[in-house]
N, C-alpha and C positions, 0 to 999 in steps of 0.2 A: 270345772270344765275347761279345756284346752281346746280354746278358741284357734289357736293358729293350725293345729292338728285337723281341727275341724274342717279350716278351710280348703284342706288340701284337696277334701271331698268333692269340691264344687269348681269343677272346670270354669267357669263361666268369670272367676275372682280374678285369674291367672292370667289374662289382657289388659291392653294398653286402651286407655281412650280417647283420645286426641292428642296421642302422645304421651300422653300420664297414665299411671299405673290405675285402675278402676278401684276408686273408694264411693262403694255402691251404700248409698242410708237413703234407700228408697222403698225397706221389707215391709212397711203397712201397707204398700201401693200392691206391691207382692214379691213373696220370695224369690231369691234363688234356686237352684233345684241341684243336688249331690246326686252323684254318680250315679248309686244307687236306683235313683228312680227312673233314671235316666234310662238307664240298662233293663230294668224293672220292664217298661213301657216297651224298649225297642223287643226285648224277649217272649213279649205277651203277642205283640204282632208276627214276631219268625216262629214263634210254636204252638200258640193254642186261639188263633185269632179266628173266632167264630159268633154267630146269633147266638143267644141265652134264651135257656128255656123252652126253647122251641124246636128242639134236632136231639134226637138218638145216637148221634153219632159220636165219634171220640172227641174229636175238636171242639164239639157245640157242649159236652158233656165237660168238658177241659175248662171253656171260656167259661160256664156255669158256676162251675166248683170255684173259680179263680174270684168270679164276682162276688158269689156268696162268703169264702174268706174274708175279702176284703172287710163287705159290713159287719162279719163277728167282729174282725179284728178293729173297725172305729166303734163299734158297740162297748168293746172292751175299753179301749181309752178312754171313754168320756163315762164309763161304768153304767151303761143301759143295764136296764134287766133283759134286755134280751134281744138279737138283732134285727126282729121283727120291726123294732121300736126306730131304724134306722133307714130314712131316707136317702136314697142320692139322688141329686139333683145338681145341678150345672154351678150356683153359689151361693154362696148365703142370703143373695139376692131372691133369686128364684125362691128358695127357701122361706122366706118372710113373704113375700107375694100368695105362695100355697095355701100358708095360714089366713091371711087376711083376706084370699076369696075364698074356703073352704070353712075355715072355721067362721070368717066375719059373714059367711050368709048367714048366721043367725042372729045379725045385729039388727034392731029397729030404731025408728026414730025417738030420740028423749035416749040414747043408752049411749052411753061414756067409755071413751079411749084413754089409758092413761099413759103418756109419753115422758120424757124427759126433753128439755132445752138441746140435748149435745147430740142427738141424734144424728148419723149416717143418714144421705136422704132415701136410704134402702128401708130405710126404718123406720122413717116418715109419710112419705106419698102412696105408698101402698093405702098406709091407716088415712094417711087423707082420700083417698079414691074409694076404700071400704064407709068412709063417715058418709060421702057423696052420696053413694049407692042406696045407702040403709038411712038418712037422715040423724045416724048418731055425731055426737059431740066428741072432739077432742081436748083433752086438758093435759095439766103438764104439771111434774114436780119441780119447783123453782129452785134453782143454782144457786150457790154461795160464791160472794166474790171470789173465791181463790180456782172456783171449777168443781170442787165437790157440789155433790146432791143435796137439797137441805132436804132431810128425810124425818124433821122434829115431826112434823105431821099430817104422818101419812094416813091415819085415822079418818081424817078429816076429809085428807084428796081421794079417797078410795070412798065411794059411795055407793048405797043401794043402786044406781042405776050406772057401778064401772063393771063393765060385762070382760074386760082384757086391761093389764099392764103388759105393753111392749119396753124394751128398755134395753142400752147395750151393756154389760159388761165390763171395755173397756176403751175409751173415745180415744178415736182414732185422731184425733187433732190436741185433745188436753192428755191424755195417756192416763184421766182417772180411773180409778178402777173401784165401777160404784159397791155398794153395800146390797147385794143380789138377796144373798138369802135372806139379809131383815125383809126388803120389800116384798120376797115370795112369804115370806112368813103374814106379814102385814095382809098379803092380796088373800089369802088362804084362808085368814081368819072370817073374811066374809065371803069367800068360798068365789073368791075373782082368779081363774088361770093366767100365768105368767109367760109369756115369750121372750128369751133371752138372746142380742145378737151378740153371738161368740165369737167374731168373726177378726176379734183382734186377742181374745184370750187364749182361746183353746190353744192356738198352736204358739203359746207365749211361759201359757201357766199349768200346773195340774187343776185340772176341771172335771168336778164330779159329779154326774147331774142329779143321783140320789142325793148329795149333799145339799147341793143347791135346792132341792124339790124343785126345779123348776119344771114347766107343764112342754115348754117346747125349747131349742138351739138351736139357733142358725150359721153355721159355719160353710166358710170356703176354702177347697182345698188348696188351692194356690200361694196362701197367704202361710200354710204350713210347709211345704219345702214339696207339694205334690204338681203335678200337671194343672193349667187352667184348664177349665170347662167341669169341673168334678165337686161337688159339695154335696154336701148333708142338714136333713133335716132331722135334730133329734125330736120324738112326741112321746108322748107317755099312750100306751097302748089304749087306754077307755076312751080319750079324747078323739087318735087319729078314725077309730073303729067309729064316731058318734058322725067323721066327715064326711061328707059330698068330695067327688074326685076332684082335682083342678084341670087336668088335663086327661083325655081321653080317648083311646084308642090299645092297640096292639095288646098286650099281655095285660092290662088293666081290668080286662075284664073275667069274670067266671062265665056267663052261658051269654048269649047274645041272638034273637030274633030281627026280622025286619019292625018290629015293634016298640023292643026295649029291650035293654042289658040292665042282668047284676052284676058286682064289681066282685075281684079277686081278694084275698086274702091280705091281709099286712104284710108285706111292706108294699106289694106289687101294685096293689090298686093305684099309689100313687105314683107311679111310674111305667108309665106312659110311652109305646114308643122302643127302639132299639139304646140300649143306656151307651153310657160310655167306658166300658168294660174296663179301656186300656187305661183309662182315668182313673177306674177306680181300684187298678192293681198301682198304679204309681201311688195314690194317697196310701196304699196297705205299707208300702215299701219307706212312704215318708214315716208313718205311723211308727215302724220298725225305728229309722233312724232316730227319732225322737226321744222312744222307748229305749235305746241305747246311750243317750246322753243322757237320760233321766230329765222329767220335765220340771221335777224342783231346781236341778241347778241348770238348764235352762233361764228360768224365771230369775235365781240367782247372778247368774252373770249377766242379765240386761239390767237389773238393779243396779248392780257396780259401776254397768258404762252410763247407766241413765244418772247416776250421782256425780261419777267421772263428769260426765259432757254437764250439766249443771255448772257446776264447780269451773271448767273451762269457759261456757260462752259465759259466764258472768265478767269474768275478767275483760272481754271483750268491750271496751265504750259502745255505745249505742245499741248493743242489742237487747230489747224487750224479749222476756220469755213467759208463756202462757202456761197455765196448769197450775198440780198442786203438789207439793215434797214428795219427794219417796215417803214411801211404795208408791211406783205408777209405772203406768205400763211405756215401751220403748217407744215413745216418741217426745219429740221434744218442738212444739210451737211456737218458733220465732220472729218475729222482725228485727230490720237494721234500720236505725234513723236512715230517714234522707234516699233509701233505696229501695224502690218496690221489687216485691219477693221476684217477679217476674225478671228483673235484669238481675240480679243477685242470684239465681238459676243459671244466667248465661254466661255469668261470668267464671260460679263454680264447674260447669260442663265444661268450660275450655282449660279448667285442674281439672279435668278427669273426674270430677266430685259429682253424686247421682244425688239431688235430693227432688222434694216435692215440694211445690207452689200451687197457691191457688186459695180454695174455699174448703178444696178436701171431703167435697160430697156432704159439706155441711154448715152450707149456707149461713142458716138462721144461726147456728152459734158462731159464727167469727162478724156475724152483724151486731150480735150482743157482745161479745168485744170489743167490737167499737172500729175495725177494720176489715176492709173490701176481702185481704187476702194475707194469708203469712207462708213463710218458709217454715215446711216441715224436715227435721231429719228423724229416722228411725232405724232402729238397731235387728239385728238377730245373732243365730248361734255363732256365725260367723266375723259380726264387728269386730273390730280389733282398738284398743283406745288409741294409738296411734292414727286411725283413722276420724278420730274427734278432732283429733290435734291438726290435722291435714283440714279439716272443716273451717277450724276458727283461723289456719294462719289464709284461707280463700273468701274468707270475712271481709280480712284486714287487708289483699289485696284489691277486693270491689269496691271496699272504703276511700284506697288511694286511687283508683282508676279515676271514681264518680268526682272524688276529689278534683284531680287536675282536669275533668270534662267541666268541670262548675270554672275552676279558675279561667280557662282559656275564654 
């Protein structure tokens, strides 16, 4: 893949940012967005921008067809059996929310959550609010120092009374990328449904979700090169068909009295409300771009730069870096001696350097590291390694700055 080709895609690369040329390693926080979608979006408002499902007319009949492409075409990418099986919804967020009040009404007290340590807290507080609710238990598969899963025994953590494993795919602060389908194979075997948040893989790696068997996906489209506000739930049809709605109103329903409503059909029931039409023709449009670079070499070229950038901040004195070897997904977890992530941000902002600081929406694992916050940087189709190289010499300038602010 020809990253630099790529870039030329994305208007947004092509500015200055405080004077310096924009070396953006901020795509876990969220993408960029290429032309295409761009145009995609503004095309769907000048010619077909109508309510769904609700009008005979051309326009309304135009925004319909537009939508319903859309979800074949993410049904297609992630290999649903069928686009029924495909939710939109606003992000991966909302997504995991749906599950945990729809599906977690049927949780009772004495019945078991199965989480992981490195959770997103989109992937946590939900199942904390669902255990609340129902008086179920949360548990958790225990970490190996390096950041992997330790998954020897999972036999043991998967009990008669775990009614769900939640779990992400790929941590957005270690860039692991867990062992999915042994644990769906694991939860399956005592007949536990699996929720997976995709929310750093899908739009990283090819993701199959027959392969995986998993029961549900949480993905956002943002984080793939599409407009915010647009994500999907993927479900396996016997499950969504077994849920209570989560949200309620407009097209969600099939017949409705002053008394009580039945609910519509898959996918509709759970979508609620006027969607976001234009949203979800930009994700078709990113899908396409995606589908055009191929998502194996994709996946391929962030391996290269996430070995590249390894192999760079090491050489670097003082930086601790968190995770585990390749394979892992594009992010890299660091500190610098002596400089919290927070001024180490402000220093690279004034290079033009975009990265991320903080906890990274996941708290409890950077406390089991042993630190308040780290600097993140992260990669996509467009990184360029030159742009690693501009990171570590903004390192070694905040090192000299803090430097001489200690000496004076």
């Amino acid at each position: 893949m020809d990253a630099r080709a790529v870039r030329r895609h994305f208007p947004i690369l092509n500015q200055e940012v405080n004077g310096r040329p924009l070396v953006y390693l901020d795509s876990a926080a969220t993408s960029q967005k290429p032309l295409a979608v761009i145009e995609a979006v503004d095309r769907y408002y000048r010619e077909q921008n109508a309510n769904v499902h609700r009008g005979l007319h051309t326009l309304s009949e135009r925004a319909t067809q537009a939508l319903e492409e859309a979800r074949a075409k993410v049904a297609r990418f992630i290999n649903a059996r069928e686009p029924a099986e495909i939710i939109f919804v606003r992000n991966a967020t909302e997504a995991i929310n749906l599950v945990a009040y729809s599906y977690g009404a049927r949780l009772r007290e004495g019945d078991e959550i199965l989480l992981t340590p490195m959770e997103h807290h989109s992937n946590l507080i939900p199942w904390q609010l669902a255990a609340r609710r129902s008086g179920a238990r949360l548990r958790y598969i225990p970490m190996n120092p390096d950041g992997t899963l330790d998954v020897t025994d999972l036999d043991r953590l998967i009990t008669p009374k775990t009614r769900l494993v939640a779990l992400t795919h790929v941590s957005n602060v270690l860039g692991t990328i867990n062992p999915v389908a042994e644990i769906v194979q694991a939860a399956h075997r005592e007949g536990v449904p699996v929720l997976v948040d995709g929310a750093q893989s899908v739009p990283h790696m090819p993701v199959d979700v027959q392969a995986l068997d998993c029961d549900f996906l949480a993905v956002s489209g943002h984080k793939m090169l599409a407009p915010m506000g647009i994500g999907f739930l993927y479900g396996k049809r016997e499950l969504l068909e077994g849920m209570e709605p989560f949200l309620a109103g407009g097209e969600m329903i099939a017949e409705v009295d002053l008394e009580r409503a039945t609910w519509a059909e898959l996918p509709h029931k759970f979508e609620a409300g006027t969607p976001d039409v234009a949203g979800a023709v930009g994700l078709a449009a990113a899908i396409d771009f995606l589908n055009d670079l191929g998502m194996e070499a994709v996946f391929q070229h962030e391996q290269e730069l996430v070995r590249y950038a390894l192999n760079v901040l090491r050489e670097v004195d003082g930086v601790t870096i968190y995770g585990p070897e390749p394979p892992r997904g594009g992010v890299i977890a660091f500190n610098v001696e002596g400089i919290h992530p927070h001024d180490l941000s402000t220093v690279l902002d004034q290079e033009g350097i975009a990265i991320r600081v903080g906890h990274h929406c996941a708290q409890p694992l950077t406390e089991a590291l042993g630190v308040p916050a780290t600097a993140r940087a992260s990669f996509y189709v467009y990184t360029l390694p030159e742009e690693i190289d501009a990171l570590a010499r903004g390192i070694e300038r905040a090192k000299e700055f803090f430097a001489h602010g200690i000496r004076r």
